[in-house]
N, C-alpha and C positions, 0 to 999 in steps of 0.2 A: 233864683228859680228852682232851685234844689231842694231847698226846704220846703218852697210851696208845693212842688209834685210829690214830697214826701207827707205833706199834711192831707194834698186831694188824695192820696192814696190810701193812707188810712180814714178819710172822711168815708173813702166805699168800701175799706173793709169793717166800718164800723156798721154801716148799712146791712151789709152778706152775715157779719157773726147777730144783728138783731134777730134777723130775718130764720137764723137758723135758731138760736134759741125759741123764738115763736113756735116754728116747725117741729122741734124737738117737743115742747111742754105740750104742745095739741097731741102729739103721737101716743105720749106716754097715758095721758087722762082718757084717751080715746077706748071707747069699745073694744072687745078683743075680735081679732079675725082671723081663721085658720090659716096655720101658717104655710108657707109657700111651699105647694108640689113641683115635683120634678118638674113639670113643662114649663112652670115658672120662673126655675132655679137662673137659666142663662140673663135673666132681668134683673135678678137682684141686687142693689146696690150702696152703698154707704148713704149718696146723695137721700135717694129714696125712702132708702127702706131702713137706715141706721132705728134703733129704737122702739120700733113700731109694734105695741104690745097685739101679741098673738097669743093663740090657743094650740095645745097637740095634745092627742091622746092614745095610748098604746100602752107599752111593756116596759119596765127598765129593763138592759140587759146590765143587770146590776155586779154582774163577773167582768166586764171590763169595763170597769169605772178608772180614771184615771186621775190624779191629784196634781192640779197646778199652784204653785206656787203664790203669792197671794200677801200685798198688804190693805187693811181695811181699817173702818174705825174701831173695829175690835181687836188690832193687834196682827201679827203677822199670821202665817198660817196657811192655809192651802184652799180652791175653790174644788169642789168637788163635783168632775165633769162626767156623767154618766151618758151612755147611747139611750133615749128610748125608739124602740121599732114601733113605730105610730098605725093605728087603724087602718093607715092606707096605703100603708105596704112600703112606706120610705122611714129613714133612720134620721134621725137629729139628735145631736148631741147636745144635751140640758145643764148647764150649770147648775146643780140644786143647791147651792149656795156655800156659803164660809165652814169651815173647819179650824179651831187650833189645831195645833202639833199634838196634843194628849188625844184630840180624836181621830187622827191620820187614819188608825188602824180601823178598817169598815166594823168588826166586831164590837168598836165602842160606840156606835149609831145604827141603831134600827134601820134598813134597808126597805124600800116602796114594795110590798108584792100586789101582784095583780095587776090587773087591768088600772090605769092613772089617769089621771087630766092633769095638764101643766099649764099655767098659764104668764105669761113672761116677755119681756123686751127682745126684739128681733138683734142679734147683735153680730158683726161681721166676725169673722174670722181673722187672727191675728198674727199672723204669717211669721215665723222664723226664731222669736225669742222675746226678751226683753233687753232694757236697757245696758247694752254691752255683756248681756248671758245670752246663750244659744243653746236653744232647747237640745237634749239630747236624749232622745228615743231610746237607744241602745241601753241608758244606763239610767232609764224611766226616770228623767230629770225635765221638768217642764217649766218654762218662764215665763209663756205665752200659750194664749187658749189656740192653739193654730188647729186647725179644725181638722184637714186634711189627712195634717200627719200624726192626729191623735187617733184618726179611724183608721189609718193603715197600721198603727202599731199596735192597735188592741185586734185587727182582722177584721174591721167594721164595713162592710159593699153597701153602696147604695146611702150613701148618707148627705147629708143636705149642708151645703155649703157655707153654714150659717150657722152661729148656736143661740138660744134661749137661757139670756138669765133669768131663771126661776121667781118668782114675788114672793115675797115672806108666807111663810107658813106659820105652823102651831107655835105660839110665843118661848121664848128659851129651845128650841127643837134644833136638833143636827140634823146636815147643815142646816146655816142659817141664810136665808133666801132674801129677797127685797133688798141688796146692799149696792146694788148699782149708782154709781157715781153717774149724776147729771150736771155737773156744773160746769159750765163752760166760762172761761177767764175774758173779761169784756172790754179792756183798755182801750180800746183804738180813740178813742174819745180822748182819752189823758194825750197817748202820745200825737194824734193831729194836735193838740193846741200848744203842745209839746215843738213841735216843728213848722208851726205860722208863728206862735212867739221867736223862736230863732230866726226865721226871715225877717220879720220884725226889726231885730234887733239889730239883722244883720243890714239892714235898709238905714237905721241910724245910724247907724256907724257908719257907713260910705257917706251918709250925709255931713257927717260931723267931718269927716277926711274929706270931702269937696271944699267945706264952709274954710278949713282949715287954707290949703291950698289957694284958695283965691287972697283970703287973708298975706298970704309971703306972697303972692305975686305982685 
């Protein structure tokens, strides 16, 4: 009975991750739409709103940009998290995308002036660090895009709970934009027939050890 509630289990989690990859590829292809103001902010949610390509437009405050840490298909390197203060008087932090290490330093990429439009995947905030590193503020060392505490440490008020990675820009241009990972790992199909063969199996085998037993008896 064990291996069958382990097989219905994944037969509905194979259902919930189709279901979300659907929901993801419509988000991503979808029109853009202004992204979420403050009176919005308390709704926003992984379930809902993970992904969901938006528009913002404003300012960079290009003086407290901050550099996360970062592996991509281009090699290690850092994402490069700037504030824009948007047309409508709220802040969002933009990922404008990849950096190496040879361009950490802002003076080796052209900086945004003026007035911008950005347009990009809604993306949640990622609270605390990465995989066994913990961000640390103090010693401008970042492992995760934590939203929060990257606008308290640069003195950012008013900023949106949420960041914007950026879509490609001008081809070969710093950063490099559009590098958002969408793939979602889909197994639950291998491992349910995974765990109805083992009940299976395990159903012959008690059968083969009854058949036996009556056999000496």
């Amino acid at each position: 009975m064990g291996f069958l509630a382990l097989g219905f289990w994944q037969v509905q989690r194979l259902a919930w991750k189709t279901e979300l990859i659907a929901q993801v590829d419509a988000r991503v292809h979808a029109a853009p739409v202004p992204a979420p103001g403050p009176g919005q902010w308390p709704g926003v949610n992984r379930k809902d709103d993970q992904y969901r390509r938006v528009t913002a437009h404003g300012v960079f405050l290009n003086d407290r940009e901050t550099l996360v840490q970062a592996v991509t298909d281009l090699g290690g390197g850092f994402w490069v998290m700037t504030p824009l203060r948007t047309d409508r008087g709220f802040v969002v932090l933009v990922n404008r995308g990849f950096v190496p290490p040879e361009r950490r330093d802002p003076s080796s990429r052209p900086a945004p002036q003026g007035a911008q439009s950005v347009t990009g995947l809604l993306r949640i905030t990622e609270p605390g660090g990465g995989f066994l590193r913990r961000n640390d503020p103090a010693a401008d060392r970042w492992f995760s895009r934590d939203v929060s505490a990257i606008a308290e440490a640069e003195g950012v008020t008013g900023a949106a709970p949420y960041f914007i990675d950026a879509e490609a820009g001008a081809p070969n241009a710093w950063p490099r934009g559009g590098l958002t990972v969408i793939h979602f790992a889909n197994s639950h199909l291998i491992y349910a027939l995974t765990w109805f063969g083992m009940a299976a199996l395990t159903l012959v085998g008690f059968g083969v050890f009854v058949r036996e037993r009556r056999k000496r008896a």
